[in-house]
mmCIF file as gemmi writes it, N, C-alpha and C atoms, coordinates in Angstrom:
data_model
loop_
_atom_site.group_PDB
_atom_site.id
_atom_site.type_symbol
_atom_site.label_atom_id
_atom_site.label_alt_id
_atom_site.label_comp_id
_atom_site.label_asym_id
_atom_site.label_entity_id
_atom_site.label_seq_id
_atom_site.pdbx_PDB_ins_code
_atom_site.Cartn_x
_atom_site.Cartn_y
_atom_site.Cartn_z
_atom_site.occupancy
_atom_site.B_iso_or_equiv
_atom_site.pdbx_formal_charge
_atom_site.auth_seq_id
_atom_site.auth_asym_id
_atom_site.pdbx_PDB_model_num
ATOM 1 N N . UNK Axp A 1 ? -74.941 3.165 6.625 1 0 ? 1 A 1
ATOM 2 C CA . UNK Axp A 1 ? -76.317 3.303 7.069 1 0 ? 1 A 1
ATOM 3 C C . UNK Axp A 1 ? -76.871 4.691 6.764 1 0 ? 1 A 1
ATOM 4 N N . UNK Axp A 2 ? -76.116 5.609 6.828 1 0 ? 2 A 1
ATOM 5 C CA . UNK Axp A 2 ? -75.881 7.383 6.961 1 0 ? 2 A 1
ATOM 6 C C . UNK Axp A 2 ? -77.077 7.467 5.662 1 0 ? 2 A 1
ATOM 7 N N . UNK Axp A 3 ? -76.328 6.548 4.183 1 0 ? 3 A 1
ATOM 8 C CA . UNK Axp A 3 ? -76.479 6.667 3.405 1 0 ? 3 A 1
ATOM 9 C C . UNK Axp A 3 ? -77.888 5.87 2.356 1 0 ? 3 A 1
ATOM 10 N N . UNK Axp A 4 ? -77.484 4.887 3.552 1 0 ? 4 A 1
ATOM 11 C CA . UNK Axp A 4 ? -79.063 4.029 3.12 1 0 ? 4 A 1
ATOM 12 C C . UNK Axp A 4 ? -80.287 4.644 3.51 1 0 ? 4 A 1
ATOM 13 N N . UNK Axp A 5 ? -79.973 4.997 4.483 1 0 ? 5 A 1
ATOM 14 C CA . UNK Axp A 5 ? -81.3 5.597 5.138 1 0 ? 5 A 1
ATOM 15 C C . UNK Axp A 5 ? -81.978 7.286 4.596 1 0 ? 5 A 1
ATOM 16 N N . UNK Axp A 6 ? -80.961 8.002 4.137 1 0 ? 6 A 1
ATOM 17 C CA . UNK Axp A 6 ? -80.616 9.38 3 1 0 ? 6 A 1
ATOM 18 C C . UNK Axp A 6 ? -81.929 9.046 2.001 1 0 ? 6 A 1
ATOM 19 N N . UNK Axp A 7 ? -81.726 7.581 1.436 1 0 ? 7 A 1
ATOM 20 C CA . UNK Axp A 7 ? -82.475 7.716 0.366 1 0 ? 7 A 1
ATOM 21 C C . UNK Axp A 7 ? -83.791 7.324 0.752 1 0 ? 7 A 1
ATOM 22 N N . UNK Axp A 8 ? -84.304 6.867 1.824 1 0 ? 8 A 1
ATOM 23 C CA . UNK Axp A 8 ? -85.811 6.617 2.234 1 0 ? 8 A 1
ATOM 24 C C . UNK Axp A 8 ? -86.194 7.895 2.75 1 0 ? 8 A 1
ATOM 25 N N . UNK Axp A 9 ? -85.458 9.358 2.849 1 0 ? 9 A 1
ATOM 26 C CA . UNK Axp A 9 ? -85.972 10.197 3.528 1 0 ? 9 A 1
ATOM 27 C C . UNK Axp A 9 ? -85.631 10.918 4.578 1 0 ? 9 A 1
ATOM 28 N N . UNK Axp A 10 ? -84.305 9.815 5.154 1 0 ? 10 A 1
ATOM 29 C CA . UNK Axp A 10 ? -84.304 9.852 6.749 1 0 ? 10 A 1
ATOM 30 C C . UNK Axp A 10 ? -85.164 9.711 7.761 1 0 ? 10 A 1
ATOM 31 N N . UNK Axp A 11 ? -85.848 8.783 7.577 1 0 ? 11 A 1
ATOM 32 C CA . UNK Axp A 11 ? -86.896 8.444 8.458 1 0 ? 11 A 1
ATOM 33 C C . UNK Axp A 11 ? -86.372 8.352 10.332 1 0 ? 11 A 1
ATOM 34 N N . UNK Axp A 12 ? -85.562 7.786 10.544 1 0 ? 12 A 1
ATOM 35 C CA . UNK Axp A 12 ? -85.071 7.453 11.922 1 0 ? 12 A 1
ATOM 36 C C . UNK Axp A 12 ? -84.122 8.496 12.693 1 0 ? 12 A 1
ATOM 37 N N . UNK Axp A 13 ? -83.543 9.468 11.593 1 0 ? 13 A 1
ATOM 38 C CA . UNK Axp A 13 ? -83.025 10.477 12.508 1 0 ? 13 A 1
ATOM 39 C C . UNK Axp A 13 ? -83.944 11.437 12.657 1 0 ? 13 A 1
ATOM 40 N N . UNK Axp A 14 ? -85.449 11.932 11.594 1 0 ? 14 A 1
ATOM 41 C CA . UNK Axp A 14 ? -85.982 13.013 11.836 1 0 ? 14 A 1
ATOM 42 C C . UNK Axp A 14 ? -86.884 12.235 13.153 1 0 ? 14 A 1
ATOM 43 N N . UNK Axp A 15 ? -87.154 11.54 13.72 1 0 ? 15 A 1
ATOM 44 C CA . UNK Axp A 15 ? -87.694 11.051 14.714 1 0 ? 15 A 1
ATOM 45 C C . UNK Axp A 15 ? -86.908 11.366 15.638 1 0 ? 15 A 1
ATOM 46 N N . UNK Axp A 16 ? -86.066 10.579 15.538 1 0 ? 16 A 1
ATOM 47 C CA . UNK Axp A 16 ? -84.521 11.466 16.657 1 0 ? 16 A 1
ATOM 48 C C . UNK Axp A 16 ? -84.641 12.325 16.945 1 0 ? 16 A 1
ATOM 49 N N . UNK Axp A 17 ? -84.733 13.548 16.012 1 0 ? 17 A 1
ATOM 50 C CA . UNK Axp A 17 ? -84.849 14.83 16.178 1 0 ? 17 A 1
ATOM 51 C C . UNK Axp A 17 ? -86.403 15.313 16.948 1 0 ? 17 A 1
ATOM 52 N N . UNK Axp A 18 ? -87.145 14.566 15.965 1 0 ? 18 A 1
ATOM 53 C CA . UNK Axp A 18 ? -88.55 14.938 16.542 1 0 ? 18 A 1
ATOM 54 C C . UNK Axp A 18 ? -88.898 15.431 18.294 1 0 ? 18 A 1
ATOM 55 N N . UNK Axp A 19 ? -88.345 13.907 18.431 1 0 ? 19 A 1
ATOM 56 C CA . UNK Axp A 19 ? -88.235 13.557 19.698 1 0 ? 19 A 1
ATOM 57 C C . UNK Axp A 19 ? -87.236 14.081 20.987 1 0 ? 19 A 1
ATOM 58 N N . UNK Axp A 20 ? -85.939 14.433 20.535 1 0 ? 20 A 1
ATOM 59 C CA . UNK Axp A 20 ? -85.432 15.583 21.077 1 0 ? 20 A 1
ATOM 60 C C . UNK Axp A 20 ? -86.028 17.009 21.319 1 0 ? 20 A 1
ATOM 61 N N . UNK Axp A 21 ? -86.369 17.349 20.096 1 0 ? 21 A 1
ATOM 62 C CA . UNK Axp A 21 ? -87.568 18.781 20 1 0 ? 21 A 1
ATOM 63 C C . UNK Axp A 21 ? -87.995 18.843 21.405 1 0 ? 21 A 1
ATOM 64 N N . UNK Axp A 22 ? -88.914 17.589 21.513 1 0 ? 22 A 1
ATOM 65 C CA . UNK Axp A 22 ? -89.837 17.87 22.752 1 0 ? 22 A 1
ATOM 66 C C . UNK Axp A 22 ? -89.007 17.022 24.021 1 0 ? 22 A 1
ATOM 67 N N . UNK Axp A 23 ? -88.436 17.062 24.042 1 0 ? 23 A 1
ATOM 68 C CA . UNK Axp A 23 ? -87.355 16.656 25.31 1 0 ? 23 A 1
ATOM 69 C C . UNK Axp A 23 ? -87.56 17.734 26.213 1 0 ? 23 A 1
ATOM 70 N N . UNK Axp A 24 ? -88.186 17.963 27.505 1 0 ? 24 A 1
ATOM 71 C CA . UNK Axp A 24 ? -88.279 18.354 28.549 1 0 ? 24 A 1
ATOM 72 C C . UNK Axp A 24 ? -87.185 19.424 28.402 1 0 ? 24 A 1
ATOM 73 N N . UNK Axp A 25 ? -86.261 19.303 28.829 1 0 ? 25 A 1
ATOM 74 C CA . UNK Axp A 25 ? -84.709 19.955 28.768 1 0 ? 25 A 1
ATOM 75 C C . UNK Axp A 25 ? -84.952 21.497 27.154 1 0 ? 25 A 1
ATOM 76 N N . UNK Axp A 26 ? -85.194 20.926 26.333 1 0 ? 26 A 1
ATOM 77 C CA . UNK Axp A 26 ? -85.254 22 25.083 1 0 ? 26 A 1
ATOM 78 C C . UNK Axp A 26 ? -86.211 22.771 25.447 1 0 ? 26 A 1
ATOM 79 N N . UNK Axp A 27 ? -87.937 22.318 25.425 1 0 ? 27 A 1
ATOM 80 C CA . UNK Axp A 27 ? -89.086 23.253 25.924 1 0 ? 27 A 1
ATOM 81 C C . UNK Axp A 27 ? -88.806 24.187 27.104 1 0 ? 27 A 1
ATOM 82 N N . UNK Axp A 28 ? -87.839 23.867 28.319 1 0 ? 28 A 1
ATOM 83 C CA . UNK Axp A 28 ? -87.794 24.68 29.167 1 0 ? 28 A 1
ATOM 84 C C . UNK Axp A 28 ? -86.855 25.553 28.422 1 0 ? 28 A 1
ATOM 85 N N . UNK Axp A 29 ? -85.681 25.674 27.881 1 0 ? 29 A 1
ATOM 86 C CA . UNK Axp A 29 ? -84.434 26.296 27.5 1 0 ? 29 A 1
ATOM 87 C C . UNK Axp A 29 ? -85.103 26.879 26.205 1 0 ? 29 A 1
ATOM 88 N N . UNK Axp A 30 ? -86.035 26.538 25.931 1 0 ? 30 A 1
ATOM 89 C CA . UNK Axp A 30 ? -86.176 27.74 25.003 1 0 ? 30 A 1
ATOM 90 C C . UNK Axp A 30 ? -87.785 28.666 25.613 1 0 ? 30 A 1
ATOM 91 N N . UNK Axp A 31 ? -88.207 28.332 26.665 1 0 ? 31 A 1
ATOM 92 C CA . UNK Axp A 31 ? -88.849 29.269 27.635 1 0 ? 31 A 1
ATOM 93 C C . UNK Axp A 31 ? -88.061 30.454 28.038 1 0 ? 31 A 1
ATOM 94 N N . UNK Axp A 32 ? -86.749 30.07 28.562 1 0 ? 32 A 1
ATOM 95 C CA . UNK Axp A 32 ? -85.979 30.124 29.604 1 0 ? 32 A 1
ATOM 96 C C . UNK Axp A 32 ? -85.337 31.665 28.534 1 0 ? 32 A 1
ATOM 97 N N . UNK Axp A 33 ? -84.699 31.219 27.096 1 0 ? 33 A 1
ATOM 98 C CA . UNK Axp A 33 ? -84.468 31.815 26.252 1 0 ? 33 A 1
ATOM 99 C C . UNK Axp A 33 ? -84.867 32.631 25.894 1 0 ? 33 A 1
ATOM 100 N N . UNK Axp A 34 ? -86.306 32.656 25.695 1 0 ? 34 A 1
ATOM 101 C CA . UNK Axp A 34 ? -87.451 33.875 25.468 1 0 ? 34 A 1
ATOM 102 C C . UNK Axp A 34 ? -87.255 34.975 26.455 1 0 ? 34 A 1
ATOM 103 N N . UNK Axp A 35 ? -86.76 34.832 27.841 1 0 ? 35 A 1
ATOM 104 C CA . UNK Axp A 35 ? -87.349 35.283 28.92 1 0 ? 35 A 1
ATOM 105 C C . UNK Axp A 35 ? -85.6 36.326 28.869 1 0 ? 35 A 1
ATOM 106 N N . UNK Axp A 36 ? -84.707 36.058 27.849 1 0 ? 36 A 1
ATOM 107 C CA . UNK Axp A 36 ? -83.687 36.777 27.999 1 0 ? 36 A 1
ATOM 108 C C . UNK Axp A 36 ? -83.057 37.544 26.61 1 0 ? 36 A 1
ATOM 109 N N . UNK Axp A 37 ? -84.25 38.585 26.518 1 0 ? 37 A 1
ATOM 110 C CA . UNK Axp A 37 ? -84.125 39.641 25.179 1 0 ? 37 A 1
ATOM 111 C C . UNK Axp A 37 ? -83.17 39.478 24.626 1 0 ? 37 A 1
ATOM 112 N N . UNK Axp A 38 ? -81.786 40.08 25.754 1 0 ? 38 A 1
ATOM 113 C CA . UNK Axp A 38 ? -80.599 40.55 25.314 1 0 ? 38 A 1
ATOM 114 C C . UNK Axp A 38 ? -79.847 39.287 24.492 1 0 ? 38 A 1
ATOM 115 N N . UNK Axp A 39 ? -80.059 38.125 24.754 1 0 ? 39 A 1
ATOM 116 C CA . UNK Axp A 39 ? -79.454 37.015 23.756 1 0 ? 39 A 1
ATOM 117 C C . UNK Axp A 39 ? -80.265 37.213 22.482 1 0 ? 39 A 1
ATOM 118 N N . UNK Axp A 40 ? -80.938 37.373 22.218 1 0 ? 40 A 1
ATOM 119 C CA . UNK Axp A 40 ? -81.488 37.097 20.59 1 0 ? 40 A 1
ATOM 120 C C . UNK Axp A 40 ? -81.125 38.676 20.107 1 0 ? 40 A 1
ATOM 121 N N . UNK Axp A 41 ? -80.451 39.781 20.716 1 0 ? 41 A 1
ATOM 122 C CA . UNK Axp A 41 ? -79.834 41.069 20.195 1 0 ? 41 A 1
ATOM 123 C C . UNK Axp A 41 ? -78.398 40.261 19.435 1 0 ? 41 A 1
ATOM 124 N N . UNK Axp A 42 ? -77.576 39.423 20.36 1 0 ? 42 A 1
ATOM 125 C CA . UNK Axp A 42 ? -76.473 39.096 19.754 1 0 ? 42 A 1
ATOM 126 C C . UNK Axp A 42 ? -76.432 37.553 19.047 1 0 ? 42 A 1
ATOM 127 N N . UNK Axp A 43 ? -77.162 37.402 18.695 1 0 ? 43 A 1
ATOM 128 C CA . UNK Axp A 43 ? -77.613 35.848 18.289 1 0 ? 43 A 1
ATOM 129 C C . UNK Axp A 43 ? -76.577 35.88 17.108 1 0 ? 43 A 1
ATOM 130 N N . UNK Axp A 44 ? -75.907 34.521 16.763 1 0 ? 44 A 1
ATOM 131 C CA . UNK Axp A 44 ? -74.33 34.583 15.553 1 0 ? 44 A 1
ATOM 132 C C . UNK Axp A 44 ? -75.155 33.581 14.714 1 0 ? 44 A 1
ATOM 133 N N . UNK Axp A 45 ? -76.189 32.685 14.994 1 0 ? 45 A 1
ATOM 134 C CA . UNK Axp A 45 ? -77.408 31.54 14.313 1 0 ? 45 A 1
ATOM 135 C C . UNK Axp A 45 ? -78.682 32.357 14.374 1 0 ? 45 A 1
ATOM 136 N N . UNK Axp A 46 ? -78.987 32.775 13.393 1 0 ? 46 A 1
ATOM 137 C CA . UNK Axp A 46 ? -80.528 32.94 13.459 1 0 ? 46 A 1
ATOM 138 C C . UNK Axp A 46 ? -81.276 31.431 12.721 1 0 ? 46 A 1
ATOM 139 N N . UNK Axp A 47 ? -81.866 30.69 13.68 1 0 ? 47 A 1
ATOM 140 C CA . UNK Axp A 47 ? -82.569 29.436 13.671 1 0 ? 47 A 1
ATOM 141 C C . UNK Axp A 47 ? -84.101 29.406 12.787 1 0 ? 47 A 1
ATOM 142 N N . UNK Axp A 48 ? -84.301 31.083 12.335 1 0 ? 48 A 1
ATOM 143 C CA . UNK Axp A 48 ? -85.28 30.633 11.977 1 0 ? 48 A 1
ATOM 144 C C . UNK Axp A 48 ? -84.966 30.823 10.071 1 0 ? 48 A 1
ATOM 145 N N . UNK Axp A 49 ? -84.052 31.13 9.299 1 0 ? 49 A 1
ATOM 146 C CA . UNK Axp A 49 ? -83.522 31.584 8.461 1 0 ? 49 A 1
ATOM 147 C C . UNK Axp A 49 ? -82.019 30.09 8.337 1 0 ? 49 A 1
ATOM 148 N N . UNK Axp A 50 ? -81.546 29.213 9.425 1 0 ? 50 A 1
ATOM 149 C CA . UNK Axp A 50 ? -80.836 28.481 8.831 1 0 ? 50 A 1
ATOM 150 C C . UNK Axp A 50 ? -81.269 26.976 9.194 1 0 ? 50 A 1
């Protein structure tokens, strides 16, 4: 399926994802995230670069 779906685009996992994005739980935790400098000093993923 992984693979069928690869070639239309991935239509059904970027929805997945979409939809996680805005999952209650992420919007607060990355409020929550903002609000604590000292983690993005030692960050080992920079999210906006990978």
């Amino acid at each position: 399926m992984f693979i069928l779906e690869g070639r239309t685009n991935y239509p059904s996992m970027t929805a997945r994802r979409r939809l996680t994005a805005q999952h209650e739980i992420e919007v607060v935790g990355a409020r929550l995230r903002d609000m604590m400098p000292w983690i993005k000093k030692n960050r080992l993923v920079d999210q906006s670069k990978n």
